[in-house]
C-alpha positions as CSV (number, residue, x, y, z in Angstrom):
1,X,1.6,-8.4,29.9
2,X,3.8,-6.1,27.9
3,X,2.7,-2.5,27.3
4,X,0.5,-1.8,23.8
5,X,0.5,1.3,22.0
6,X,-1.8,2.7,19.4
7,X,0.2,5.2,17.0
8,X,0.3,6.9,13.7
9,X,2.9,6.0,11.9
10,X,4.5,7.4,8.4
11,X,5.3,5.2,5.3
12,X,8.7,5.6,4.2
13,X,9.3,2.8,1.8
14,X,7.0,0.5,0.0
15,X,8.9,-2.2,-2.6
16,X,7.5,-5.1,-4.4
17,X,9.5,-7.9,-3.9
18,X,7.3,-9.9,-6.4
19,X,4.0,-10.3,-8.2
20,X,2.1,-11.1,-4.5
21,X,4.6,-9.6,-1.9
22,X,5.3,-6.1,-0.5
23,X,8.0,-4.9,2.0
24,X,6.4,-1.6,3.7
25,X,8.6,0.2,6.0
26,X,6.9,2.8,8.4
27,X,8.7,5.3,10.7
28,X,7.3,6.6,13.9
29,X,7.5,10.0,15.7
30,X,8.5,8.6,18.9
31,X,11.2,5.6,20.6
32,X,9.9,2.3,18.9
33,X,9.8,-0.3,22.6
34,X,10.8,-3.1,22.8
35,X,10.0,-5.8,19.8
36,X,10.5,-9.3,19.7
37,X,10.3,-11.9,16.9
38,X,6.8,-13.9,16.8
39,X,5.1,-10.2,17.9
40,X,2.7,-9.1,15.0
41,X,0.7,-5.7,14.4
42,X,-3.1,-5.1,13.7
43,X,-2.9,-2.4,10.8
44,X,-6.4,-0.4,10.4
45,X,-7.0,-0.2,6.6
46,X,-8.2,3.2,6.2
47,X,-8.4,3.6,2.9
48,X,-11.7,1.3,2.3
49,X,-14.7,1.4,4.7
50,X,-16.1,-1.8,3.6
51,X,-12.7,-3.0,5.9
52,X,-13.7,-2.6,9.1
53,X,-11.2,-4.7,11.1
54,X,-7.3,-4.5,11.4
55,X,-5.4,-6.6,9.8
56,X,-2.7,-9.0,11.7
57,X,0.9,-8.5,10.1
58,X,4.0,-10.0,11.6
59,X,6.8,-7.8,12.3
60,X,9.6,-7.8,9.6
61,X,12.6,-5.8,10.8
62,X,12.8,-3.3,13.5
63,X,14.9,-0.7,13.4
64,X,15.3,1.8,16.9
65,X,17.8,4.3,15.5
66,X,15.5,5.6,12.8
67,X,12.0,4.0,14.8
68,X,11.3,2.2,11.6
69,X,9.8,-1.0,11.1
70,X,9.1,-3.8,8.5
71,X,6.1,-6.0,7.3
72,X,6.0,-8.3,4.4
73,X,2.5,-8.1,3.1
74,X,1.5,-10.7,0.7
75,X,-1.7,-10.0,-1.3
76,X,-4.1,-12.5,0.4
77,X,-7.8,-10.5,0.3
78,X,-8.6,-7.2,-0.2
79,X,-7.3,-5.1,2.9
80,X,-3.9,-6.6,2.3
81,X,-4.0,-5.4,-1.3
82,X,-5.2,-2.1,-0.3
83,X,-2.5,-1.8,1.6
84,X,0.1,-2.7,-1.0
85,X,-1.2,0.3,-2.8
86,X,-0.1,2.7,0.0
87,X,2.3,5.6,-1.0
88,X,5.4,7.1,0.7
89,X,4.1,9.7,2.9
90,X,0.4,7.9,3.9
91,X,-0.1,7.7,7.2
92,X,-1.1,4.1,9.1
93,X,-2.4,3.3,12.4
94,X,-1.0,0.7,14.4
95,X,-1.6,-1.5,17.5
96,X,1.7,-2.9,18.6
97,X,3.4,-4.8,19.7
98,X,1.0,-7.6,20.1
99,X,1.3,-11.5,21.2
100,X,4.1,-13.4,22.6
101,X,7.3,-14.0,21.1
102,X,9.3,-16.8,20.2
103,X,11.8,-18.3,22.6
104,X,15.3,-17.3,22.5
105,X,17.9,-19.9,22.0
106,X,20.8,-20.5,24.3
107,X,24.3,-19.7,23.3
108,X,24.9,-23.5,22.5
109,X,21.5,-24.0,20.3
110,X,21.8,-25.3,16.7
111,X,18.7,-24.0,15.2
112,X,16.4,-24.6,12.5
113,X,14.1,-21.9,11.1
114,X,11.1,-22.8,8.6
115,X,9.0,-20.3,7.2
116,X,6.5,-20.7,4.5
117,X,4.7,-17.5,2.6
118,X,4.3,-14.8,4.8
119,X,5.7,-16.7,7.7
120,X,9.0,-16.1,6.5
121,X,9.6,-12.6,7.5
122,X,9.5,-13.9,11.4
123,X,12.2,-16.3,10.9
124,X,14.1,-13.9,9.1
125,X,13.8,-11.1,12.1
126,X,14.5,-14.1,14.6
127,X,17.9,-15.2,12.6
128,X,18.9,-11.9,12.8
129,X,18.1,-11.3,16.7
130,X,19.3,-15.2,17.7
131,X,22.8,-13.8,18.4
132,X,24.0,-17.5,17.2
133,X,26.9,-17.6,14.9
134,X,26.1,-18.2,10.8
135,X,27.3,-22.1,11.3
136,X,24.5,-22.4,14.2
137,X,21.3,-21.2,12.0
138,X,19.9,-22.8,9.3
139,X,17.0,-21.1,7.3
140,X,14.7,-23.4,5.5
141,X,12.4,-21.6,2.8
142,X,9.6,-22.6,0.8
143,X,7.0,-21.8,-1.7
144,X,5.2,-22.5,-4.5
145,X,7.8,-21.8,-6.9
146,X,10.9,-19.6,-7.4
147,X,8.4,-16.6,-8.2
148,X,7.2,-17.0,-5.3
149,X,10.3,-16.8,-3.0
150,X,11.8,-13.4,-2.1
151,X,15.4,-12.2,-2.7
152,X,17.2,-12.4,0.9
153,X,20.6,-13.2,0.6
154,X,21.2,-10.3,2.4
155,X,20.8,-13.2,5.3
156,X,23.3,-15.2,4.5
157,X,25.4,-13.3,7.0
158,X,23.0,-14.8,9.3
159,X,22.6,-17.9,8.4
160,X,22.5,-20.7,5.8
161,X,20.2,-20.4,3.4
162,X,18.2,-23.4,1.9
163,X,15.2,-23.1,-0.5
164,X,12.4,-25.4,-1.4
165,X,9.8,-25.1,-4.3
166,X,7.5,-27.6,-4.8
167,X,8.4,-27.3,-8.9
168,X,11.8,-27.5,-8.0
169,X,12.6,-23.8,-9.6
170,X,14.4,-22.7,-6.8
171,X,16.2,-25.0,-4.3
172,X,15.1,-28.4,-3.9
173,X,11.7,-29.8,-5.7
174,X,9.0,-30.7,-2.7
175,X,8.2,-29.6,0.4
176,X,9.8,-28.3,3.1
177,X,9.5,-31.6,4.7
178,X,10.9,-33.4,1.9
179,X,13.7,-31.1,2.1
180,X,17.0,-32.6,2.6
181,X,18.0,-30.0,5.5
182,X,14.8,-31.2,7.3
183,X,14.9,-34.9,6.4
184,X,18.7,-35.9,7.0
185,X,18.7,-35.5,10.8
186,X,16.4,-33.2,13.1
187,X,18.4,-34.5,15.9
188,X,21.3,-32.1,15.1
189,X,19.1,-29.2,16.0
190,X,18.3,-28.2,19.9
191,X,15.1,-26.3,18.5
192,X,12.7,-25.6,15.5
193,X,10.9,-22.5,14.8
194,X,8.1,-22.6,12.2
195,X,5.7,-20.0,10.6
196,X,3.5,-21.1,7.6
197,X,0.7,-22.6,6.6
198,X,-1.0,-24.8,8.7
199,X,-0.7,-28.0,6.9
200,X,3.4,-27.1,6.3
201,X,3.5,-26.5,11.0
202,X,1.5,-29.8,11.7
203,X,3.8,-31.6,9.5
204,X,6.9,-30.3,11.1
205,X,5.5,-30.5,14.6
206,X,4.9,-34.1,13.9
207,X,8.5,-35.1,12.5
208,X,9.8,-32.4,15.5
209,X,7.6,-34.4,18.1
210,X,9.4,-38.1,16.7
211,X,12.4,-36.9,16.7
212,X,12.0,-35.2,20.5
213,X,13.6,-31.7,19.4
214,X,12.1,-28.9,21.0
215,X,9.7,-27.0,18.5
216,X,8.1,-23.7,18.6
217,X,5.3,-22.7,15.9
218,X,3.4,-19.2,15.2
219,X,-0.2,-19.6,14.7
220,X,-1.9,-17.6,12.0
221,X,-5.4,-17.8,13.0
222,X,-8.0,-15.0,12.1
223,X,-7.6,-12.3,14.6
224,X,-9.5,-8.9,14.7
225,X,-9.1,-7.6,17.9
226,X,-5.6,-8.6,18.8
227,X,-7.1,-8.1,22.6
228,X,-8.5,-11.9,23.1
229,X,-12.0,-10.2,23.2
230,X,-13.2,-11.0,19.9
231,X,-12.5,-14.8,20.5
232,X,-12.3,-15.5,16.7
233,X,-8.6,-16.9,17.1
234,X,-9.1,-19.6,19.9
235,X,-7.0,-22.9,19.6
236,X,-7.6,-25.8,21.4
237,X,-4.7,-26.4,23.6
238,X,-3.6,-28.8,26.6
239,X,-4.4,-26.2,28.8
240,X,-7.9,-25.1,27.1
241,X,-8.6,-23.4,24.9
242,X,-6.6,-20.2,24.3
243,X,-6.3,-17.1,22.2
244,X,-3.9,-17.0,19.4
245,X,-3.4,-13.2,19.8
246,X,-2.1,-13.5,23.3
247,X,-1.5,-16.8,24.3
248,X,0.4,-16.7,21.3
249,X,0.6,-16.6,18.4
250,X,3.8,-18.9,19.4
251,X,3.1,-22.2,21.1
252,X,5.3,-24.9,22.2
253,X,4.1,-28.2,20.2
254,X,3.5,-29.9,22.9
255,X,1.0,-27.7,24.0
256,X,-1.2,-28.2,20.9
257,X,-3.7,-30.7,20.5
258,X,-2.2,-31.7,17.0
């Protein structure tokens, strides 16, 4: 099991991006290691002692010439809002990096990547590391309605961009599922990666499943510890049942009991 560190870090940027989503960037003192996409962060909220437990984050951007990274924290309860409040300068302690990552594609992979709410910033981070051509990655994005979507074009360079909102504000009306990228033909694509709500994964596991492309989804289960001591994130799975925060939180499909 990879190395975990628990640091300090310094917050050098913190931008709304809308009414419900932040992009904090925090710097560290010392050579960021190594960071995948699918790794997350437990982030102690220090600012409120009624929060007692860290809060889970996936891992934005990473960036080891300046040892900066990036969340996207979307206002969910209160020790996420807290930390939307942080200023430039605040200090935040991290465990990191934590949980297994998603699998990287081969040089020949046409891939799809769906996130949904704050499971887009993975699939963002993993377009950017796939090392695939634009033509090869397609980026399937979807929310509530174009309010709720965040600006990144600044992604196109890495991939195709396609939007969904299910009032049809921004990109197609519906579901991601009902999008026209997902519904035309899953068989052009040698893997799917998914982040989201839980309803939006099972969905695409199923139609990934029929279609018998290779799918990979990250699990956003409570988690406290981030250890698999507390035991609050267990999953049932083919081979047991397994903690989110280090069995995963990416599984194969086909290892869940869905």
């Amino acid at each position: 099991m990879p190395k975990k560190f628990v640091a300090d870090f310094t917050v050098v940027e913190n931008k709304a991006l809308n009414s419900t989503n932040f992009l904090i960037k925090i710097k560290s003192d010392s050579a960021l290691p190594e960071i995948k996409p699918g790794q997350f962060v437990n982030v102690e909220i220090k600012q409120a002692s009624e929060v007692f437990l860290r809060r889970p984050f996936s891992i934005f951007e990473v960036d080891y010439k300046d040892n900066t990274l990036s969340m996207i924290i979307k206002i969910l309860g209160k020790g996420s809002k807290i930390l939307t409040d942080i200023k430039v300068g605040d200090s935040v302690s991290l465990v990191y990096p934590l949980g297994k990552s998603f699998t990287y594609p081969e040089k020949q992979d046409r891939i799809l990547l769906i996130g949904g709410g704050s499971g887009v910033a993975p699939m963002l981070f993993l377009a950017k590391e796939s090392g695939l051509a634009k033509e090869q990655v397609d980026i399937l994005l979807g929310a509530r309605s174009s309010e709720d979507h965040i600006n990144v074009e600044e992604y196109s360079q890495f991939a195709n961009l396609h939007y969904a909102s299910e009032d049809g504000s921004l990109g197609e009306k519906g579901f991601v599922t009902q999008h026209s990228v997902f519904t035309t033909d899953l068989k052009a694509y040698t893997k799917i990666y998914a982040c989201g709500p839980d309803g939006m994964m099972r969905a695409i596991a199923k139609e990934a499943k029929t279609a018998e492309v290779f799918c990979e989804v990250s699990l956003e289960n409570l988690m406290a510890c981030g250890f698999g001591v507390c035991l609050c994130c267990i999953e049932p799975t083919n081979k047991g049942n397994q903690c989110v925060c280090t069995d995963g939180p990416v599984f194969n499909i086909n290892d869940l009991k869905w």
